[in-house]
C-alpha positions in Angstrom: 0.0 0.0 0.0 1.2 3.3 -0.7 2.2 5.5 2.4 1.6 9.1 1.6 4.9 10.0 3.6 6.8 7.7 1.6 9.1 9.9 -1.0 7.9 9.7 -4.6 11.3 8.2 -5.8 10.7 5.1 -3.7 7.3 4.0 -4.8 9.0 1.5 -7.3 11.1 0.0 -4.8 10.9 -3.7 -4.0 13.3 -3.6 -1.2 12.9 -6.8 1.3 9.7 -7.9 -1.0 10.7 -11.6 -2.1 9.0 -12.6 -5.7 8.2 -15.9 -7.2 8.5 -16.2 -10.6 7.7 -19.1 -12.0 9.0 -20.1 -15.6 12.6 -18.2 -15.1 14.6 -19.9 -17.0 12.9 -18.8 -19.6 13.5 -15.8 -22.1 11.1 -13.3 -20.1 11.3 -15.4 -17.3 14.5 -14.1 -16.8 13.9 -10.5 -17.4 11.0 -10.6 -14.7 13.6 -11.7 -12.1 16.7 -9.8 -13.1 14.0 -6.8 -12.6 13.3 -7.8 -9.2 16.8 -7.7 -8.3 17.4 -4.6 -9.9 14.9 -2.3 -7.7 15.7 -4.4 -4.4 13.6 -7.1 -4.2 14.4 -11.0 -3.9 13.6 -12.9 -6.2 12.7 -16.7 -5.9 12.8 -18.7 -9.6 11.1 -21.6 -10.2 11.5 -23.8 -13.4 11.7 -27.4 -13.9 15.4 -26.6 -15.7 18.0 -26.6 -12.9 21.3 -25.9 -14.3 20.2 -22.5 -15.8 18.0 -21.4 -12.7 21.7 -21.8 -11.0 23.3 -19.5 -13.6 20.7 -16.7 -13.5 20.6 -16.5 -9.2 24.4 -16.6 -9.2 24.3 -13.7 -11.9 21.4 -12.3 -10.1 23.4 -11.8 -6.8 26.7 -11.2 -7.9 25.3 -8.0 -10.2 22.8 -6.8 -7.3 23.4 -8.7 -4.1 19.7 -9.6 -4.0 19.8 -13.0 -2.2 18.0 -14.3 -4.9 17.3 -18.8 -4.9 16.3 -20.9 -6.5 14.2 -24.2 -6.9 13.6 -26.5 -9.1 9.9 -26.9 -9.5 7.2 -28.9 -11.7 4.2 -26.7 -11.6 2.2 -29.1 -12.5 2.6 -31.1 -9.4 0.7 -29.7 -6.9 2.6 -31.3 -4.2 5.8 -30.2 -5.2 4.3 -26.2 -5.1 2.8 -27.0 -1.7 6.2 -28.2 -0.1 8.0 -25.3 -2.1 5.6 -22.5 -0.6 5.7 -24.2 3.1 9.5 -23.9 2.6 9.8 -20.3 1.8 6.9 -19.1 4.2 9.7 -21.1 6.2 12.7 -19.6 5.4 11.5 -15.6 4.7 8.4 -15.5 6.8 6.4 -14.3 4.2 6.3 -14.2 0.3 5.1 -10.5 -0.7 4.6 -11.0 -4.7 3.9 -14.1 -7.6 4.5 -13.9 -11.5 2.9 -16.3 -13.0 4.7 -16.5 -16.1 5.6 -20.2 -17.2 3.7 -21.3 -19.9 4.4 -23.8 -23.0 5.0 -22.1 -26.3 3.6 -24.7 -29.0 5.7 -24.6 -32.4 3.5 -23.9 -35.2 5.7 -25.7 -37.6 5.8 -29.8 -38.8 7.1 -32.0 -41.0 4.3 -34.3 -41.6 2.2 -34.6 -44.0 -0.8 -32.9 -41.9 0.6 -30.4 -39.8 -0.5 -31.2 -36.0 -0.6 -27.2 -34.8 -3.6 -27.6 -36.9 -7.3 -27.3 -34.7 -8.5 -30.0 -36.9 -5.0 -32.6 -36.1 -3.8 -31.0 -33.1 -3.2 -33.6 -30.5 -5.5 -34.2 -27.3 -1.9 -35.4 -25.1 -0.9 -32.1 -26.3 -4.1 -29.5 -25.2 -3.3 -31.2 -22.1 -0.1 -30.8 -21.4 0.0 -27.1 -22.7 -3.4 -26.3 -20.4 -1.6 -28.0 -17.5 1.4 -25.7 -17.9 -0.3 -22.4 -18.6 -3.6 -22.3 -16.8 -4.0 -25.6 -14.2 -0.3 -24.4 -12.9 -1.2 -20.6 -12.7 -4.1 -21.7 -11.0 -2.3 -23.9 -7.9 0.3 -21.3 -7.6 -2.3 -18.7 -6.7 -3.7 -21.0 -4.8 -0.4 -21.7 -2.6 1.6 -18.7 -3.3 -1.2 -16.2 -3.7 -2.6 -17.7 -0.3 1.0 -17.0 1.2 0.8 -13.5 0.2 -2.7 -12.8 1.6 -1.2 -13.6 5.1 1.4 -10.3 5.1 -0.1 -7.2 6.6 0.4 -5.2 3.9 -1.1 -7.9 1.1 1.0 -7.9 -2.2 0.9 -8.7 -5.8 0.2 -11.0 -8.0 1.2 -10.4 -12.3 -0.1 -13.0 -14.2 1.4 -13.1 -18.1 -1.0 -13.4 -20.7 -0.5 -12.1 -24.0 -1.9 -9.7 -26.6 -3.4 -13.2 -28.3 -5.4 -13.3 -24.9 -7.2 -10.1 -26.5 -7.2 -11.0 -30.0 -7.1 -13.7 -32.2 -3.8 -15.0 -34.0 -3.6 -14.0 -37.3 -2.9 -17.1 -39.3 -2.1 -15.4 -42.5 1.6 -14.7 -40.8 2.6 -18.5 -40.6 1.7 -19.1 -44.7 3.7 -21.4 -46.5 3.5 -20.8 -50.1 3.8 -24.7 -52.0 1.9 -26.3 -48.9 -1.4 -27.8 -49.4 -4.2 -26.7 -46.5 -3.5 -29.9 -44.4 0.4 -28.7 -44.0 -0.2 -25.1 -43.1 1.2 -24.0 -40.1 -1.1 -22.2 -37.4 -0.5 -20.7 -34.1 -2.0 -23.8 -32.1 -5.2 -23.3 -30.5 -4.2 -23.6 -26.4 -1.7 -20.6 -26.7 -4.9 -18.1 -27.2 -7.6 -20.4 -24.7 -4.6 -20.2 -22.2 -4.0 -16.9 -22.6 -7.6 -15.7 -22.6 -7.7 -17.9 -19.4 -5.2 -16.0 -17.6 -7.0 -13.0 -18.1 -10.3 -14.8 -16.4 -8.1 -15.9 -13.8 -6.7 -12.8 -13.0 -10.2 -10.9 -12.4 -11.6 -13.7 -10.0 -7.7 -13.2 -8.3 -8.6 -9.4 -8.1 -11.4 -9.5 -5.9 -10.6 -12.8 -4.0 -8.1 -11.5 -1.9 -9.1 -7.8 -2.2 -9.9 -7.4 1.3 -6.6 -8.5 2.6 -4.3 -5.9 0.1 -3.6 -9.0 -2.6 -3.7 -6.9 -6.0 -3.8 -9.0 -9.3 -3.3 -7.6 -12.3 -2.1 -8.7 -15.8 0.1 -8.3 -18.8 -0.3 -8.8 -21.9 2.7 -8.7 -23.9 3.6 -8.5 -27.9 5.9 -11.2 -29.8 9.4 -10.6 -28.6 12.3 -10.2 -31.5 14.2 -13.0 -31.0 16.2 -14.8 -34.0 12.9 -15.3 -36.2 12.9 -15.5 -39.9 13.4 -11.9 -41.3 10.4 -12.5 -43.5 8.3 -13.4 -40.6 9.2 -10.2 -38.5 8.5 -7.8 -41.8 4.4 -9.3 -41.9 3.8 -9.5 -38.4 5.6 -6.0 -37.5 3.1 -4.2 -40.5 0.7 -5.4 -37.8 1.8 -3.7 -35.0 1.6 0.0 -35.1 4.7 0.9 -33.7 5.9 -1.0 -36.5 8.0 -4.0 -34.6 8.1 -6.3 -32.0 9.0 -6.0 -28.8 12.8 -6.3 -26.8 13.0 -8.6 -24.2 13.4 -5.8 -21.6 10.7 -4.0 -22.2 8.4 -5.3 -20.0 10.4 -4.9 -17.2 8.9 -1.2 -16.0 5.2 -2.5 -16.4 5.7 -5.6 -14.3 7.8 -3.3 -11.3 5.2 -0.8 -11.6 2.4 -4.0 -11.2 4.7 -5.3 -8.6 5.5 -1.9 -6.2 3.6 0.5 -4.4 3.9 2.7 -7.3 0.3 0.8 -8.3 -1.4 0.3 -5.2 -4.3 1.1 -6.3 -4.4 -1.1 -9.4 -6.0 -4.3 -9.1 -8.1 -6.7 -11.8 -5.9 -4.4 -15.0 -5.4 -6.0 -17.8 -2.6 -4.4 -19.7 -1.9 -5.0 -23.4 2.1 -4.1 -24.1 2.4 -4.7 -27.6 2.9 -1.6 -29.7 -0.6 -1.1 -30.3 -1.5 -4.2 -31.8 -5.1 -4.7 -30.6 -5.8 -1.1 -30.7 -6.4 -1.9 -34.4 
């Protein structure tokens, strides 16, 4: 919560908050936490990949002597996310902010003869492994972490990741193939936008859940991030985007400390496209 005495160049602080982040070994992932260390806080990283999760807290906390750990963490297992959030209520006596930001990214291309990101071929196994990721393990970790956080005093924050294809449908058009028959066309596959779209659902019933107890959820939608794709592929989907581009990997870090800090105390069920002005057309 904001304290009206507290000076105005402090409101983004973080300082002694300690910050789950799930999914950090990932490409944002690691943004979100290196963020967190950079305006004070601590931040705890989660991912089922070990051996980078060690390189990014010993990076982490030789650049800003955060304290930052690390755990390795399937969070799909509900057991393993209840043992995990009983250790660090444990360990720091509280847990004052959750990103929810692990989710699968299905590839959109194949080699067979019918393409299997396809609605009509895509793969049951496959919905449910993605929905498991993305939605079912947002889900417990509100339930465990969030729950944490609506035991502190002073409540906290929950950012939830969706996407700007949680506001607006993929445009297919941008994967085209020319010499592929119909059956062989790539697609964006169909759980990236229902998980996505589910985040945001998730994150208004998180809004008022906890609301009484200072627990702010809010969520992010971000663009497609520039990293290594086809050049041909960035030139359609950046005539798109009005700012005419996609997005660097850092540039979501001042929306999610502003979601995070006091500097938005009073925001709470936002959902905030970040992605040039995509949707706005």
């Amino acid at each position: 919560m904001f304290d009206m005495e507290q000076r105005l160049t402090d409101i983004f602080s973080l300082n002694d908050k300690h910050i789950v982040v799930t999914g950090a070994s990932g490409l944002l992932g690691q943004k979100h936490a290196e963020a967190v260390a950079a305006f004070g806080g601590v931040p705890i990283l989660l991912d089922i990949e070990i051996t980078s999760l060690n390189l990014l807290s010993e990076d982490l906390n030789k650049k800003y002597s955060c304290n930052s750990v690390y755990y390795k963490v399937d969070i799909t297992n509900e057991s393993q996310i209840k043992e995990n959030s009983e250790l660090l209520f444990k360990k720091f006596g509280k847990i004052d902010g959750l990103i929810n930001n692990a989710a699968n990214n299905p590839k959109v291309e194949s080699k067979s003869n019918d393409n299997f990101s396809r609605l009509e071929n895509f793969p049951l196994d496959l919905w449910n492994k993605d929905i498991a990721v993305g939605l079912t393990g947002a889900f417990l970790c509100a339930k465990y972490y969030g729950f944490s956080i609506s035991k502190n005093p002073n409540g906290g924050s929950i950012v939830n990741i969706s996407s700007d294809l949680g506001l607006i449908a993929p445009d297919q058009n941008l994967y085209y193939k020319p010499g592929l028959s119909e059956s062989q066309q790539p697609v964006k596959p169909v759980t990236y936008s229902i998980i996505k779209t589910g985040i945001i659902g998730l994150t208004r019933y998180l809004s008022t859940y906890w609301a009484d107890k200072n627990v702010r959820c809010n969520a992010i939608c971000p663009g497609g991030v520039e990293n290594g794709q086809p050049e041909e592929f960035l030139k359609a989907v950046s005539s798109k985007i009005p700012m005419g581009r996609l997005a660097y990997p850092n540039e979501y870090q001042g929306v999610l400390i502003w979601m995070l800090s006091d500097a938005s105390s009073y925001l709470n069920g936002s959902i905030v496209p970040v992605e040039g002005g995509r949707s706005a057309w």
